[in-house]
BAKE-689977 format. One line per field, with one value per residue: residue in one letter; x negated, y negated, z negated of N, C-alpha, C in turn. Coordinates in Angstrom, 3 decimals, m for minus. Each point is the difference from the previous one (the first is absolute). Example, Ala and Ser with C-alpha at 12.3 -4.5 7.8 and 13.67 -1.06 7.14 Angstrom:
<atoms>
residu <- A,S .
n.u <- m13.190,0.350 .
n.v <- 5.690,m1.050 .
n.w <- m7.800,0.720 .
ca.u <- 0.890,m0.820 .
ca.v <- m1.190,m1.190 .
ca.w <- 0.000,m0.060 .
c.u <- m0.900,0.770 .
c.v <- m1.200,m1.090 .
c.w <- 0.000,m0.730 .
</atoms>
This chain:
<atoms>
residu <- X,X,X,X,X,X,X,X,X,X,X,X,X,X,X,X,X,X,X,X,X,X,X,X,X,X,X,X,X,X,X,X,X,X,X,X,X,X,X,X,X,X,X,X,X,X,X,X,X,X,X,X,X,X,X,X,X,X,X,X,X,X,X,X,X,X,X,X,X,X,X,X,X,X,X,X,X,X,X,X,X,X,X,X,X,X,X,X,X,X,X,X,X,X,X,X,X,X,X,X,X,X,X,X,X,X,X,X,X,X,X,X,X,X,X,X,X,X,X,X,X,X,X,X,X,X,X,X,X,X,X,X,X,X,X,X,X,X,X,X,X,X,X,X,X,X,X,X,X,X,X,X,X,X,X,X,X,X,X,X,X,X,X,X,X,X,X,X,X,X,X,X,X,X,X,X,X,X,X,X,X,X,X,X,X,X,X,X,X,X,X,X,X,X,X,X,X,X,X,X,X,X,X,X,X,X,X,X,X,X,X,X,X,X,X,X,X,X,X,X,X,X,X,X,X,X,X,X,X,X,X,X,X,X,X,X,X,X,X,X,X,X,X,X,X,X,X,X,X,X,X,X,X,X,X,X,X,X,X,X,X,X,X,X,X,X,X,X,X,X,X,X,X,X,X,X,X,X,X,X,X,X,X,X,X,X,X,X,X .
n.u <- m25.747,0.362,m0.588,m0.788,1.373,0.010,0.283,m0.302,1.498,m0.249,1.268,m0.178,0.432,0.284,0.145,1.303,0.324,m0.705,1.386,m0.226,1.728,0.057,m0.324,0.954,1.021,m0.742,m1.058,1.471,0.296,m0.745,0.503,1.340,m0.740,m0.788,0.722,0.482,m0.271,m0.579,0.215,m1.124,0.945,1.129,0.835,m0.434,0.866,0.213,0.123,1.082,0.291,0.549,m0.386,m0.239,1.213,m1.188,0.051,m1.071,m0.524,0.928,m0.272,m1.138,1.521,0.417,0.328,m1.242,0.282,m0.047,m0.022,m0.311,m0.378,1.042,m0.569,m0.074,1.735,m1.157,1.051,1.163,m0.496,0.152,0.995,m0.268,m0.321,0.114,0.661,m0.643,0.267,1.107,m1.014,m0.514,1.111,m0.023,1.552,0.278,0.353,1.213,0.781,1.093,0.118,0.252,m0.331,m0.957,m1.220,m0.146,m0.200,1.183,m0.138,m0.148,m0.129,1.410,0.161,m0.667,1.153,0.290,m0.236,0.202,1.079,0.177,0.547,1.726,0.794,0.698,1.190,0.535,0.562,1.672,0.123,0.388,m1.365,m0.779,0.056,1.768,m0.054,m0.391,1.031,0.597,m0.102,0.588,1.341,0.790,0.082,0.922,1.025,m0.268,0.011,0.679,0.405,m0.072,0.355,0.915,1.203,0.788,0.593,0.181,m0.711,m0.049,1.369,m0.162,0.430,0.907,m1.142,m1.042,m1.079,m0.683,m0.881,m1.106,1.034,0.941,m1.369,m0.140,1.451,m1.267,m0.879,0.794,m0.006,0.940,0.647,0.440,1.358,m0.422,m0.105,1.641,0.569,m0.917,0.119,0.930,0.221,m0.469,0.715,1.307,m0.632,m0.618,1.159,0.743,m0.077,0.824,0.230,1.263,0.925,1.178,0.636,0.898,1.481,m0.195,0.672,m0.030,0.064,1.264,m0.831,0.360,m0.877,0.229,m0.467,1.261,0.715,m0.204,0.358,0.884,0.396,0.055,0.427,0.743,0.089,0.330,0.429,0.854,0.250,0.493,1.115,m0.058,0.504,0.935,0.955,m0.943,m0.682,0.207,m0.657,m1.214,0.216,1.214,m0.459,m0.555,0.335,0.843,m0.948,m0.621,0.500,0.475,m1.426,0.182,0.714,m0.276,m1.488,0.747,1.164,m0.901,m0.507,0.492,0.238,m1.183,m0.254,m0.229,m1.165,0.983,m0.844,1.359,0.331,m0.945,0.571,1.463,m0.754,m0.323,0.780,0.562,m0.789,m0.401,1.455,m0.333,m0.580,0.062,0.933,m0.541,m0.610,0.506,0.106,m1.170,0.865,1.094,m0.294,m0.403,1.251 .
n.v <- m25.469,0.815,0.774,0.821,0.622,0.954,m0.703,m0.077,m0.952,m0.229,m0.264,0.491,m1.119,0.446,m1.549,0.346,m1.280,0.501,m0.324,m0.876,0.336,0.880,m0.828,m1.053,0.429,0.219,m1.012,m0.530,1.123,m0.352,m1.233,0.002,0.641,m1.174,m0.550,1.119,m0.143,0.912,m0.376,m0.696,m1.431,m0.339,m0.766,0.701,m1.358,0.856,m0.653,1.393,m1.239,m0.813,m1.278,m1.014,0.597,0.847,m1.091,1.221,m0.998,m0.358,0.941,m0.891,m0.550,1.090,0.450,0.245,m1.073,0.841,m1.196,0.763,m0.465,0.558,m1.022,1.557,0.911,m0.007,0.293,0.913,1.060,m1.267,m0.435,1.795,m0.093,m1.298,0.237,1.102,m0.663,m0.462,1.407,m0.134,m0.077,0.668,m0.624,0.162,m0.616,0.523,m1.200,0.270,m0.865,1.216,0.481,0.421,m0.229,0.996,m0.693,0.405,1.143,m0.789,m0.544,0.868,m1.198,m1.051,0.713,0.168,m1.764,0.823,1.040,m1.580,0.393,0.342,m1.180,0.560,m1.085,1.297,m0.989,0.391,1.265,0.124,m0.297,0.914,m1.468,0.526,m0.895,m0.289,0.847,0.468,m1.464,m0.567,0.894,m0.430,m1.572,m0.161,0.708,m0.925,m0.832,0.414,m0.050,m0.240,m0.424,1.103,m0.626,0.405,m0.664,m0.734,m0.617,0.178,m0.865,0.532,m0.799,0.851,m0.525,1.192,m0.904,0.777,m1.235,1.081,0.795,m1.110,m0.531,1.506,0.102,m0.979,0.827,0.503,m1.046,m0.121,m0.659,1.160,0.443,0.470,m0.992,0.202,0.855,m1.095,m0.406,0.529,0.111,m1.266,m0.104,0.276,m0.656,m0.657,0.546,m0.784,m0.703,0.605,m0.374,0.828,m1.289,1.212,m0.079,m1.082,0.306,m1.512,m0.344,m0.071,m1.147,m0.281,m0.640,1.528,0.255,1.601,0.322,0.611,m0.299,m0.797,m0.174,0.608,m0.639,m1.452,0.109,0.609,m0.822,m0.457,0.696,0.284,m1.280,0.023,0.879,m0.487,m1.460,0.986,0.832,m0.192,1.188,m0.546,m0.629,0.062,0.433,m0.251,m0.865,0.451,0.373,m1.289,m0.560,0.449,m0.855,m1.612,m0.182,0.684,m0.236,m0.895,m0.269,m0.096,m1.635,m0.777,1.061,0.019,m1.213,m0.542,0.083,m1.251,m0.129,m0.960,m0.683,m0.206,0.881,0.232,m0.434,0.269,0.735,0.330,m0.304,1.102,0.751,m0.344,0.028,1.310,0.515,m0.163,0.766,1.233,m0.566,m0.661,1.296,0.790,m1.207,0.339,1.363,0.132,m0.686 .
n.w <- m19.389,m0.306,m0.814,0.505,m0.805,m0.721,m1.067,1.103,m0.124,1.355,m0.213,0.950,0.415,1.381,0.808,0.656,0.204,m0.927,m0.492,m0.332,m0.982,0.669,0.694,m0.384,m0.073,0.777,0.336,m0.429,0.701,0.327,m0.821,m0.170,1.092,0.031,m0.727,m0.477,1.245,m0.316,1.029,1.391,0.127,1.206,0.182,0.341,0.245,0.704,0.222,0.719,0.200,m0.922,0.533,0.207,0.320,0.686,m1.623,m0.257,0.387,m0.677,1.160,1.109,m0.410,m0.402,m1.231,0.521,0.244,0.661,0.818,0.947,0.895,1.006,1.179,0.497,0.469,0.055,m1.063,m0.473,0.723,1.038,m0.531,m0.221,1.010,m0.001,m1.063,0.465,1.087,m0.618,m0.299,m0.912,m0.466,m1.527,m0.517,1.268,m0.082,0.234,0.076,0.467,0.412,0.120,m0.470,1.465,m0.934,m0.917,0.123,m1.233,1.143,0.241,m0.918,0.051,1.363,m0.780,m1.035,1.036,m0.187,m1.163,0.593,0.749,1.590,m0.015,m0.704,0.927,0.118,m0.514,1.228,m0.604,1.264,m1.153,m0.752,0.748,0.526,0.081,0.698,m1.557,m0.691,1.299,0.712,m1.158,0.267,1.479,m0.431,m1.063,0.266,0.784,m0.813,m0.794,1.036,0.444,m1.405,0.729,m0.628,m1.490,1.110,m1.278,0.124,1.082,0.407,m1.066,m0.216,m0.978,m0.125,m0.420,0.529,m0.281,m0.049,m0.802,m0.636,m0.814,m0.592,m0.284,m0.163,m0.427,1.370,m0.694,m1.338,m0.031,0.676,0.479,m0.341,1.454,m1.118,m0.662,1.282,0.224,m0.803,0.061,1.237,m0.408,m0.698,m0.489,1.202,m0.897,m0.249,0.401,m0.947,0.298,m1.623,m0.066,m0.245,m0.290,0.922,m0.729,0.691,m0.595,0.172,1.182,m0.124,0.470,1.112,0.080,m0.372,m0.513,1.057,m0.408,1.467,0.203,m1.430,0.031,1.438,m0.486,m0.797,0.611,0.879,m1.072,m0.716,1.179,0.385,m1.555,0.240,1.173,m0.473,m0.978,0.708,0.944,m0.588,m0.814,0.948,1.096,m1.359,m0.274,0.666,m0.612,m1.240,0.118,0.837,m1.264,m1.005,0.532,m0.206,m1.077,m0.533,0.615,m0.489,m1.143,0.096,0.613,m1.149,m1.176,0.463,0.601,m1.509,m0.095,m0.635,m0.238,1.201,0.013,m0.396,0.986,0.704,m0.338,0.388,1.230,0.286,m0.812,0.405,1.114,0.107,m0.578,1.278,0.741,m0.931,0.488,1.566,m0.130,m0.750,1.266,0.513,m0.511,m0.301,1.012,1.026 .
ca.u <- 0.280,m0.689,m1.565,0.644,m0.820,0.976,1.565,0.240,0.593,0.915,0.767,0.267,1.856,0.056,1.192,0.631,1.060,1.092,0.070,m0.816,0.176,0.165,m1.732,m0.098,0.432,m1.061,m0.467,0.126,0.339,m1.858,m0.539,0.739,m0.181,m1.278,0.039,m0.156,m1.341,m1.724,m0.213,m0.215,0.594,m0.432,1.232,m0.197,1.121,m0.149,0.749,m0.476,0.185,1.873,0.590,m0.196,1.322,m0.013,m1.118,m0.173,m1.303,0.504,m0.105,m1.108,m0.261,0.302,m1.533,m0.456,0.839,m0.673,0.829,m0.381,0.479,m0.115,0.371,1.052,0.126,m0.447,0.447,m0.332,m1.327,m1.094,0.343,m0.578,m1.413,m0.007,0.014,m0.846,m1.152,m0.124,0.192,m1.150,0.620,m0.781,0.954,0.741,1.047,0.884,1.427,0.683,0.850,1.641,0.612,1.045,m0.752,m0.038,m1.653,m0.178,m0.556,m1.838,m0.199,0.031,m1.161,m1.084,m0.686,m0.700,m1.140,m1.381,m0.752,0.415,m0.531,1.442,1.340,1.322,1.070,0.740,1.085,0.578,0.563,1.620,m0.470,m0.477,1.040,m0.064,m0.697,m1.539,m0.326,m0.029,m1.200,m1.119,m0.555,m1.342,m1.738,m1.139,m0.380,m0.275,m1.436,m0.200,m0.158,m1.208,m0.852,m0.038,0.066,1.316,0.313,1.332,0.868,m1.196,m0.545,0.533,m0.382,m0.983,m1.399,m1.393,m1.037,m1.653,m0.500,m0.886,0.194,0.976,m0.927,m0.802,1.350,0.589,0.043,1.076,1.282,1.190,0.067,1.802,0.246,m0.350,m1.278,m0.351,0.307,m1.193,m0.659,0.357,m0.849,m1.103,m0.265,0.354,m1.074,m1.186,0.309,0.112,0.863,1.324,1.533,1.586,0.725,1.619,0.971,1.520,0.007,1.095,0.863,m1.172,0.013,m0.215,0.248,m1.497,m0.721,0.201,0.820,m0.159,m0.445,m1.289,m1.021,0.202,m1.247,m2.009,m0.352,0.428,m1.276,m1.269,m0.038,m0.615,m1.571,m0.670,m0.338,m0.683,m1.384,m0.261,0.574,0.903,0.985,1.432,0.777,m0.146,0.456,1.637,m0.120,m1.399,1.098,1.242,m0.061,m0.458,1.214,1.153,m0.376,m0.357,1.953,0.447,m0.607,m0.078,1.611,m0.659,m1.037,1.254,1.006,m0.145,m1.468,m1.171,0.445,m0.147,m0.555,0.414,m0.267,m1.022,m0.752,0.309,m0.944,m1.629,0.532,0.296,m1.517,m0.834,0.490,m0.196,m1.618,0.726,0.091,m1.642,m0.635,0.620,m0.216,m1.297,m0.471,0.684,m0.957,m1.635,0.082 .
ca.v <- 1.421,0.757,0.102,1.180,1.258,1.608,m0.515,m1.161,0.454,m0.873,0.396,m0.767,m0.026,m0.752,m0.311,m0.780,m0.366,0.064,m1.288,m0.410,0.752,1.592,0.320,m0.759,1.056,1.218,m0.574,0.108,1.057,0.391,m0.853,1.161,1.548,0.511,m0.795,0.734,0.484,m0.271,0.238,m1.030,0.217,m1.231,0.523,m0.680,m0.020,m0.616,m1.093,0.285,m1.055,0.117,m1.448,m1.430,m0.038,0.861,m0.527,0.598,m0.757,m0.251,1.257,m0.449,m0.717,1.389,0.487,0.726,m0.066,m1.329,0.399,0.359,m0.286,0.268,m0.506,0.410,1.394,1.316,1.608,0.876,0.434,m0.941,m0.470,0.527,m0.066,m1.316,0.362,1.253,m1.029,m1.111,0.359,0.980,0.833,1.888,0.874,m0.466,0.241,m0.807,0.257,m0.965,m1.185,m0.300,0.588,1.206,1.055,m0.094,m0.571,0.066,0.958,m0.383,0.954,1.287,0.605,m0.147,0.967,0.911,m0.001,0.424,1.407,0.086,m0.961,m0.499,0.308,m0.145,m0.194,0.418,0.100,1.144,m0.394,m0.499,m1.428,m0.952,m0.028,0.896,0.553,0.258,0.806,0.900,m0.219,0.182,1.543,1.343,m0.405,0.709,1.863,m0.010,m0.706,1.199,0.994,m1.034,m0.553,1.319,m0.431,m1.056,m1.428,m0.150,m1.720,m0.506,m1.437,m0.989,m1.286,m0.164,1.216,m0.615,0.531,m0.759,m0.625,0.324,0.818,m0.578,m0.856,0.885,0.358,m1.376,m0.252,1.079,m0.708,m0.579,m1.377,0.282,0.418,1.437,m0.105,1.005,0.757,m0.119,m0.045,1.184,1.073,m0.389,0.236,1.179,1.069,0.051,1.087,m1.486,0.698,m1.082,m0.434,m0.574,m0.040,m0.290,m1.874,m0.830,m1.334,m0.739,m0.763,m1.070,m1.333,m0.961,0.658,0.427,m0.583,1.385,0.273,1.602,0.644,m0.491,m0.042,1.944,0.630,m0.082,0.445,1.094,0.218,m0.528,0.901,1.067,m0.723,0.113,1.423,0.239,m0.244,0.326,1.158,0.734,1.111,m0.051,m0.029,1.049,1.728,0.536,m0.173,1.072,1.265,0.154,0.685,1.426,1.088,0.501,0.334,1.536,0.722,m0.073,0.936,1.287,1.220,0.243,0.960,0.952,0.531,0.102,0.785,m1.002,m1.926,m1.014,m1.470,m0.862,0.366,m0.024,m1.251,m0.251,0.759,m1.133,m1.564,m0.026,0.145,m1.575,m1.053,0.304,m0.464,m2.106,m0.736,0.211,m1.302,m1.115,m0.176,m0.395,m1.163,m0.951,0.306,m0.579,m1.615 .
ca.w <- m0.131,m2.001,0.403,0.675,m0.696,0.426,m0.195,0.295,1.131,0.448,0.388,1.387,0.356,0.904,m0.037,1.209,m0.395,m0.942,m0.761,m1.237,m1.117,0.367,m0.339,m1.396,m0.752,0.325,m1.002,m1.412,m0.396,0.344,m1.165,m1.376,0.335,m0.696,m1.496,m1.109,0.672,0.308,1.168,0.186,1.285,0.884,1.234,1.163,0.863,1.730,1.069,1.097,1.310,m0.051,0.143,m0.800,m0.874,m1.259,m0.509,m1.150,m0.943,m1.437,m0.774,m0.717,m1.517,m0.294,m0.530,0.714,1.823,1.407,0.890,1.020,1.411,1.434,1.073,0.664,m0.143,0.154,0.144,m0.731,m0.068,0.048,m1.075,m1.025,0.622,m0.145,m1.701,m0.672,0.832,m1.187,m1.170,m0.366,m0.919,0.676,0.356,0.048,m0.422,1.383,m0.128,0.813,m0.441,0.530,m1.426,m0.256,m0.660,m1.766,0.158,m0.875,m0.459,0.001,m1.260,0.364,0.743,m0.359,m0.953,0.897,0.819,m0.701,0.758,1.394,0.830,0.121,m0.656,0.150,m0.475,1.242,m0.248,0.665,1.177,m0.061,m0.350,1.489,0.999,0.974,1.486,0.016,m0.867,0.776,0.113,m0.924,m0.740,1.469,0.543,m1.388,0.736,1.203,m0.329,m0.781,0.797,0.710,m0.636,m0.854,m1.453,0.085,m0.002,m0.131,0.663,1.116,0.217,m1.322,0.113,m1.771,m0.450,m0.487,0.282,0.278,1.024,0.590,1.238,2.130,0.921,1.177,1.254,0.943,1.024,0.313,m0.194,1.008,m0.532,m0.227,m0.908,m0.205,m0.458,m1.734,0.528,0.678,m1.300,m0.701,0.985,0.100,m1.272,0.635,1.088,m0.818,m1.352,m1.236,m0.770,m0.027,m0.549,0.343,m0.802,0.366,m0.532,0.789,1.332,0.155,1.003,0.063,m0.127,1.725,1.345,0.697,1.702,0.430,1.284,m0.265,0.997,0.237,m0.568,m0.248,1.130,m0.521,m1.532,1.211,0.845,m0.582,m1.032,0.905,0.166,m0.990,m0.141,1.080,m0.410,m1.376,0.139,1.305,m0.129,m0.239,1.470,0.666,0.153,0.315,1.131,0.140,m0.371,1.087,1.589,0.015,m0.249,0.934,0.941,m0.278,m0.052,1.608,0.371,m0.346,0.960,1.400,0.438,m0.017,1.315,1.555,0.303,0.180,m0.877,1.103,m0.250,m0.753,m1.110,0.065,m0.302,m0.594,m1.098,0.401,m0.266,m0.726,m0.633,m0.020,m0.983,m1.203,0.032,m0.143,m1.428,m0.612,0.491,0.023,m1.126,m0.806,0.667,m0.844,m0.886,0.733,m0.594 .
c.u <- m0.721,m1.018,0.588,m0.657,0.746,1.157,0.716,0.327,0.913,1.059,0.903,1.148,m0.092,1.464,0.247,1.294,1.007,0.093,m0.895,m0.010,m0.100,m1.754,m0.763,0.099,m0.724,m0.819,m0.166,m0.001,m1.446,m0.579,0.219,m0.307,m1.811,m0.080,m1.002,m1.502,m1.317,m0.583,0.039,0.649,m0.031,1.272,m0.034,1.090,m0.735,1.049,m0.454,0.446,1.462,m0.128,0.335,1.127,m0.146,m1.451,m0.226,m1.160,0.507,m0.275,m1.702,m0.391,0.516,m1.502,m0.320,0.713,m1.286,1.066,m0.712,0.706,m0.364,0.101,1.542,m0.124,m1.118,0.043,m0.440,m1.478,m1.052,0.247,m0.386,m1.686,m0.277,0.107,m1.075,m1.664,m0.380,0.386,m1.298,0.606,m0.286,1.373,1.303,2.107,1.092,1.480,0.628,0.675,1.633,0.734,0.388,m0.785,0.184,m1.599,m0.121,m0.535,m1.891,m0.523,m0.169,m1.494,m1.152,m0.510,m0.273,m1.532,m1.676,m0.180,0.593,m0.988,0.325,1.251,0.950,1.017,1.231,1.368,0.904,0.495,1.729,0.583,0.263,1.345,0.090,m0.180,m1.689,m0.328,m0.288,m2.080,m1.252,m0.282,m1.032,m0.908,m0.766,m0.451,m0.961,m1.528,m0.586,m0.720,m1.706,m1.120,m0.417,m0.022,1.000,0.086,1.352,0.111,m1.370,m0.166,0.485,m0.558,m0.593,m0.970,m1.053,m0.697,m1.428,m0.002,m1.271,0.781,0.451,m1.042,m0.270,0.579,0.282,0.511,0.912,1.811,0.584,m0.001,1.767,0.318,m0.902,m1.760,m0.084,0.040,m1.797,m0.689,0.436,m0.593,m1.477,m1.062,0.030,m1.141,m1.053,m0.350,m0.063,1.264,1.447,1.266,0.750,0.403,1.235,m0.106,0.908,m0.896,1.307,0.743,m1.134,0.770,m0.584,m0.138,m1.191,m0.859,m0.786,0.750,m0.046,m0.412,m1.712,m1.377,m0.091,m0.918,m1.272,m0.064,m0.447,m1.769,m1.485,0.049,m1.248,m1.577,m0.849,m0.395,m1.278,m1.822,m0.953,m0.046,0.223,0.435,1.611,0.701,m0.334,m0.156,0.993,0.125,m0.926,0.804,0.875,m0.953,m0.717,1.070,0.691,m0.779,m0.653,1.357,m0.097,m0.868,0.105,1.365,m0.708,m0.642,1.297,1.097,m0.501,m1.877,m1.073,0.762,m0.199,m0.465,0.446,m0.351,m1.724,m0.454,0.998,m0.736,m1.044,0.336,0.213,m1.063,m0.851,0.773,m0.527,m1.386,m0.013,0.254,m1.004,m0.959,0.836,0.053,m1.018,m0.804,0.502,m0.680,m1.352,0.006,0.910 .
c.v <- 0.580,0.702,1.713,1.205,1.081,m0.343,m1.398,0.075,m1.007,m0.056,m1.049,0.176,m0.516,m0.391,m0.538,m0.417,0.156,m1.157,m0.266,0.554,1.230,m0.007,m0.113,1.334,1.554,m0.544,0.152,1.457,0.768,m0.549,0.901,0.955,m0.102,m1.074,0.944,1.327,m0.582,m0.212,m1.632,0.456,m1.343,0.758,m1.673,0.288,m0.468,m0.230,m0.160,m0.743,0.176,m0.855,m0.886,0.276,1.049,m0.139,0.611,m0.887,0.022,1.205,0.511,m0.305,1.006,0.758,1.081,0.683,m0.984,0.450,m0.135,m0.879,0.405,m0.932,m0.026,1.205,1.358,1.366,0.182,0.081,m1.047,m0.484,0.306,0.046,m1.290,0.485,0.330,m0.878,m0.908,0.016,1.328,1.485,1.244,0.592,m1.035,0.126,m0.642,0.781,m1.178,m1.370,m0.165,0.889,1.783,0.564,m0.533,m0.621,m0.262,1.373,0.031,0.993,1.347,0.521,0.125,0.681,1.331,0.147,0.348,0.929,m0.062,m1.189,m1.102,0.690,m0.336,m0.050,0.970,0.060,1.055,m0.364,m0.542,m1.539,m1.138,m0.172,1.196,m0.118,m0.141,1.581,1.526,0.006,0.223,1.297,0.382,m0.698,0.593,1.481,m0.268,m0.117,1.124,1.423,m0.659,0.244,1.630,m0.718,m0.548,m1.233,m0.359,m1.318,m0.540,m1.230,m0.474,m1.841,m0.403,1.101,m1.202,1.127,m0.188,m0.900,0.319,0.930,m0.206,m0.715,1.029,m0.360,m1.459,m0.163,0.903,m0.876,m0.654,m1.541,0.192,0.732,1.508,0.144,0.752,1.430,0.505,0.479,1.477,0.931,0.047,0.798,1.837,0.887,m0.443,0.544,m1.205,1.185,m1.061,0.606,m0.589,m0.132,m0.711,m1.803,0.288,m1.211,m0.182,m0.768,m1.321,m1.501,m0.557,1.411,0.565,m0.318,1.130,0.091,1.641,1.113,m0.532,0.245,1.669,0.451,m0.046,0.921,1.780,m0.021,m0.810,1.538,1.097,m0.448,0.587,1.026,0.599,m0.193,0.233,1.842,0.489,1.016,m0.227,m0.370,0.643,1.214,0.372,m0.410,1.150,1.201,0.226,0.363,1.223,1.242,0.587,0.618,1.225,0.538,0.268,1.285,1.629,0.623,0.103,0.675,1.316,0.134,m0.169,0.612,m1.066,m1.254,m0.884,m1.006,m1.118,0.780,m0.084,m1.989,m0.391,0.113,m0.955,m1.562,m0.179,0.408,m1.293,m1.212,0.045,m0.345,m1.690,m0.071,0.286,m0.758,m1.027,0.073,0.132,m1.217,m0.758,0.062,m0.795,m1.205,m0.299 .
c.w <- m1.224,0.865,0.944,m1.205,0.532,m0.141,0.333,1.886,0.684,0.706,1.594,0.171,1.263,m0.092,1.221,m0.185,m0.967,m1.191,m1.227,m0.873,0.221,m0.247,m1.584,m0.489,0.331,m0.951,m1.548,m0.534,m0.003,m0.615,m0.906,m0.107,m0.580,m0.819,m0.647,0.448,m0.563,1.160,0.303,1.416,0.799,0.658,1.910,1.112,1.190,0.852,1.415,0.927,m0.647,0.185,m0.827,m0.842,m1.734,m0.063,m1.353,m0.773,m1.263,m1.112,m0.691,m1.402,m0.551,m0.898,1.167,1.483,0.967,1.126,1.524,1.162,1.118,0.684,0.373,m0.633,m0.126,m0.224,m1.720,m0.734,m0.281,m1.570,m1.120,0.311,m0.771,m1.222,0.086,0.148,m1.381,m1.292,m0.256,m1.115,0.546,0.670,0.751,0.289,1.315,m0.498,0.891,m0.606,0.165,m1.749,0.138,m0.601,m1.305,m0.431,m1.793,m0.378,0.695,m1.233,0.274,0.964,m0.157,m0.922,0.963,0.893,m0.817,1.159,1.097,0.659,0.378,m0.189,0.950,m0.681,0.881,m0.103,0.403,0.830,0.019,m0.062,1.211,1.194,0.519,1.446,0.131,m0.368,0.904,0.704,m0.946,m0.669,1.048,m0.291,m1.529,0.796,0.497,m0.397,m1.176,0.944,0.568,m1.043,m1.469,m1.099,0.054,m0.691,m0.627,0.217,0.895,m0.345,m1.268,m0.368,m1.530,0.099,m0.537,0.586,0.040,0.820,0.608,1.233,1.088,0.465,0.994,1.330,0.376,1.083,0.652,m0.184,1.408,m0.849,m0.346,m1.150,m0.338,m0.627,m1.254,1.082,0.270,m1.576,m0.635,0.940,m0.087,m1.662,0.366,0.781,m0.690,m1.304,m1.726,m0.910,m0.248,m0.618,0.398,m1.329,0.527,m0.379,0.556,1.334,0.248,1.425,0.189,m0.142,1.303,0.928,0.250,1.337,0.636,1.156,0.095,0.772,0.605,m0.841,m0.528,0.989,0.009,m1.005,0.622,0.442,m0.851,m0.617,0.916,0.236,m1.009,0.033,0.951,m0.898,m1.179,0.207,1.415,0.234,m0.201,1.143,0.257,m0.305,0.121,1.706,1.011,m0.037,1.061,0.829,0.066,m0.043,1.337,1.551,m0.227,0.243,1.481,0.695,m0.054,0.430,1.349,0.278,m0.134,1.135,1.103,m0.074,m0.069,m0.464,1.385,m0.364,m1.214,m1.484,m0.975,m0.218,m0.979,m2.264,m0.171,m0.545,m1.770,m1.027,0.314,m0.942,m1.223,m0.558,m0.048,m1.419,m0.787,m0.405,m1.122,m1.753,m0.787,0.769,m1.458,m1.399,m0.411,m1.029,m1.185 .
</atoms>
C-alpha cells in the first residue's frame, strides 16, 4: 500500500457475483480516472463469498489492485468494513462493480475534498429503476426530515470519505447494504461537512441482488433508528404536537358546549406533554454521549 497522506485514497469495490470483465472494466476506468492525479491510490476488490466459479485473483496482477476474500457471503456493509480494515489511506473511496456508476468522474469528486468531510456522488431520481424510484424519494424526505437537512441521495454507493471519520460510526455499520444510509446520517448528526456532486447512473450489468421491497423496509426503519439516536426531537415532537394539540381542540369544544373539559382531553395533553419531555431527556442523553 503507498504510504497514508491527505491525498491519498482507496478506493473499495465490493463484489458479488459479478463476471470477471464487468469488474475488469470498473477497474480500468479508475485506472484511467487517476492516470493523470497527484494523488496515491490502491483500489481494493472484495470478494464477498461469490464462489469458486467467480475467481477475481488475476486481477492482483493489475497496477495497484489487491483483491480481498470472503469465506462466504457477508453483506454489503461487511465488505466495505473489510476494505477500510486493510488499508491506512486518509480518504477513502467505494463505487460498485456492476458499471452503473461513471467511476471516470472520481476526479470531479476529489477536487471537492480540500473543504469536505465527504463527497457524494448524486444520482437523479429518473436515473434509478423505476420501482426503486417512488421508495427512494420518501426514504430521501424521510431521512431529510429526521436528520433537519437535505439529503439528496441517502444511500449513494460512489462517495469519498474520511477514514478518520467513518472510524468514529464503527459500531453503528450494518454488515447490509444499509451501511452508506448509516454513514450519511451518521456524518450528518455530527455536523461533518458533506458535497454533492450530480452524476449519471447507468443500467447496471447482470442481476441485482437488491430485494426492493425488503431492503426499502430496513432502510425505513434503520433511518428512524438513526434519527432516534442522533435527533429525537424529530420524532418525538410532531408526535408530542399531535396529542397536545388534539387534546387542547377537544378541550376547549368541551368546555364550550357542555361547560368542563373531560378526562380524555386532559390526559390526552398530559400524554402529549411527557412525550415531549421523553425527547428532551433523550436528547440531552444523546448529547452527553
Amino acid at each position: 500500500m503507498a504510504e497514508m497522506t491527505s491525498r491519498s485514497v482507496a478506493i473499495i469495490i465490493p463484489t458479488y457475483k459479478e463476471s470477471l470483465p464487468v469488474v475488469q472494466d470498473t477497474v480500468s476506468a479508475i485506472q484511467q480516472a487517476f492516470s493523470n492525479l497527484d494523488w496515491n491510490y490502491d483500489i481494493l476488490i472484495v470478494n464477498d463469498g461469490s464462489g469458486i466459479q467467480y475467481d477475481y485473483s488475476t486481477l492482483n496482477e493489475e497496477e495497484h489492485v489487491t483483491v480481498l476474500e470472503h469465506d462466504h457471503n457477508k453483506g454489503y456493509g461487511a465488505a466495505i468494513k473489510t476494505g477500510m480494515q486493510h488499508t491506512s489511506h486518509a480518504w477513502i473511496g467505494i463505487t460498485d462493480s456492476d458499471g452503473t456508476y461513471p467511476n471516470h468522474d472520481f476526479p470531479t469528486l476529489l477536487e471537492k475534498t480540500n473543504h469536505a468531510d465527504m463527497v457524494v456522488g448524486t444520482r437523479k431520481l429518473s436515473d434509478v429503476p423505476w420501482m426503486r424510484q417512488f421508495p427512494k424519494f420518501v426514504l430521501n424526505r424521510y431521512a431529510s426530515f429526521l436528520a433537519n437537512e437535505t439529503i439528496v441521495d441517502l444511500n449513494s454507493g460512489m462517495r469519498l470519505f474520511k477514514r478518520e471519520m467513518a472510524l468514529k460510526f464503527w459500531s453503528l455499520y450494518p454488515d447490509g447494504f444499509s451501511l452508506t444510509s448509516t454513514l450519511t446520517m451518521s456524518a450528518i448528526g455530527h455536523g461533518y461537512i458533506i458535497e454533492n456532486v450530480p452524476i449519471d447512473y447507468y443500467k447496471r450489468q447482470g442481476k441485482s441482488s437488491i430485494r426492493p421491497i425488503a431492503d426499502t423496509y430496513r432502510f425505513f426503519k434503520l433511518v428512524g433508528r438513526l434519527g432516534l439516536y442522533f435527533n429525537p426531537l424529530r420524532i418525538f415532537g410532531p408526535i408530542a404536537a399531535f396529542c397536545m394539540t388534539v387534546g387542547l381542540v377537544k378541550g376547549l369544544r368541551d368546555y364550550i358546549v357542555v361547560s368542563h373539559v373531560g378526562n380524555f382531553s386532559v390526559s390526552l395533553f398530559l400524554a402529549g406533554l411527557q412525550i415531549y419531555l421523553m425527547g428532551l431527556l433523550a436528547t440531552l442523553i444523546t448529547k452527553r454521549s
